[in-house]
C-alpha positions in Angstrom: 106.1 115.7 15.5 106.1 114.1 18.7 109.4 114.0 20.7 110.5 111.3 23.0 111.3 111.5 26.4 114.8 112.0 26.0 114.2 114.9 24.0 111.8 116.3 26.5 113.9 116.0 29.5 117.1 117.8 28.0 114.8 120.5 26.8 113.5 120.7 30.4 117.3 120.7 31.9 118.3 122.9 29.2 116.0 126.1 30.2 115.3 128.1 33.2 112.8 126.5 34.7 111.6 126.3 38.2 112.1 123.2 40.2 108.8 121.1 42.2 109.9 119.1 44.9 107.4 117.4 46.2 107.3 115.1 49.2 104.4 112.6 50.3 105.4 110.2 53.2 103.1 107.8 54.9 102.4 107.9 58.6 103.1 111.7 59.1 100.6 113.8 60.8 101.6 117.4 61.2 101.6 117.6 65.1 104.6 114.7 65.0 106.9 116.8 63.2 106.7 119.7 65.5 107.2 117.1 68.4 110.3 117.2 70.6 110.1 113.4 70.4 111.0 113.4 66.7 114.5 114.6 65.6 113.6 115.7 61.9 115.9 118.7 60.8 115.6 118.2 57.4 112.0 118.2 57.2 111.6 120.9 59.9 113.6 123.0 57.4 111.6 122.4 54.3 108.4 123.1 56.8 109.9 126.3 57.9 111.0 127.3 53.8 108.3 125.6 52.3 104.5 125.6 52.0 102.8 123.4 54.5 99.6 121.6 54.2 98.6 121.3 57.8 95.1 120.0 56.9 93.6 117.8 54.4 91.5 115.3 53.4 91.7 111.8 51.3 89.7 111.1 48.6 90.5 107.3 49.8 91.0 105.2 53.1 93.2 103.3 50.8 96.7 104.5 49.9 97.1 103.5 46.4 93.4 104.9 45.5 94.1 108.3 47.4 98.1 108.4 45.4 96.4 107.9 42.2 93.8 110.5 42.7 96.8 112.7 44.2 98.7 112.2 40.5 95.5 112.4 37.9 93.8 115.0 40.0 90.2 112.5 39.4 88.4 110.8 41.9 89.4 107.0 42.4 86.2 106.3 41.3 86.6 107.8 37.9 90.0 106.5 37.1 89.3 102.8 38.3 91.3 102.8 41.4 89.4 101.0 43.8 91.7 99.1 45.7 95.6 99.0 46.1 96.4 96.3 43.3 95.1 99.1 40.9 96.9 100.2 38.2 97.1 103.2 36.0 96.3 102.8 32.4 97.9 105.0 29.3 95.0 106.8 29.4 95.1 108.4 32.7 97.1 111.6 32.7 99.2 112.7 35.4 100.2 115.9 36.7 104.5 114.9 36.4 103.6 114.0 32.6 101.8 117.8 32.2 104.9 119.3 33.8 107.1 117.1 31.2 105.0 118.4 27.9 104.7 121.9 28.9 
């Protein structure tokens, strides 16, 4: 019996489960945000709270290619992103959807 979203999402409010936040931003590089240029006291909390990835690579020069692979967890190549007018089909799976069914 397959449930709709609905259903899925009140289940998820509805029990103790722990909360993902997850933030991707364009134009960031790490050594900005510890500048005394930038005023960022939000983010400089999270970073200082949070887990920071300080260095890491793109599976893309492209931003929608690299987003897509960030979401399926597949190369661009194997999902069909190849440029940023790509779209995701129904049968790509995402990570948000595996956190939503589980």
């Amino acid at each position: 019996m397959k449930r709709s979203v609905e259903q899925q999402l009140d289940n998820c409010l509805n029990q103790n489960h722990k909360n993902i936040l997850f933030i991707m931003a364009d134009q960031l590089a790490g050594p900005i945000l510890n500048s005394p240029v930038l005023k960022a006291p939000n983010l400089a909390k999270l970073m200082k709270e949070g887990v920071v990835f300080d260095s890491a690579y793109s599976p893309s020069p492209l931003c929608s290619p690299a987003r897509f692979s960030l979401m399926s967890g597949r190369l661009p190549s194997f999902i069909g992103a190849y440029d940023n007018a790509c779209e995701f089909t129904r049968l790509v799976l995402t990570y948000p959807y595996a956190l939503l069914v589980n």
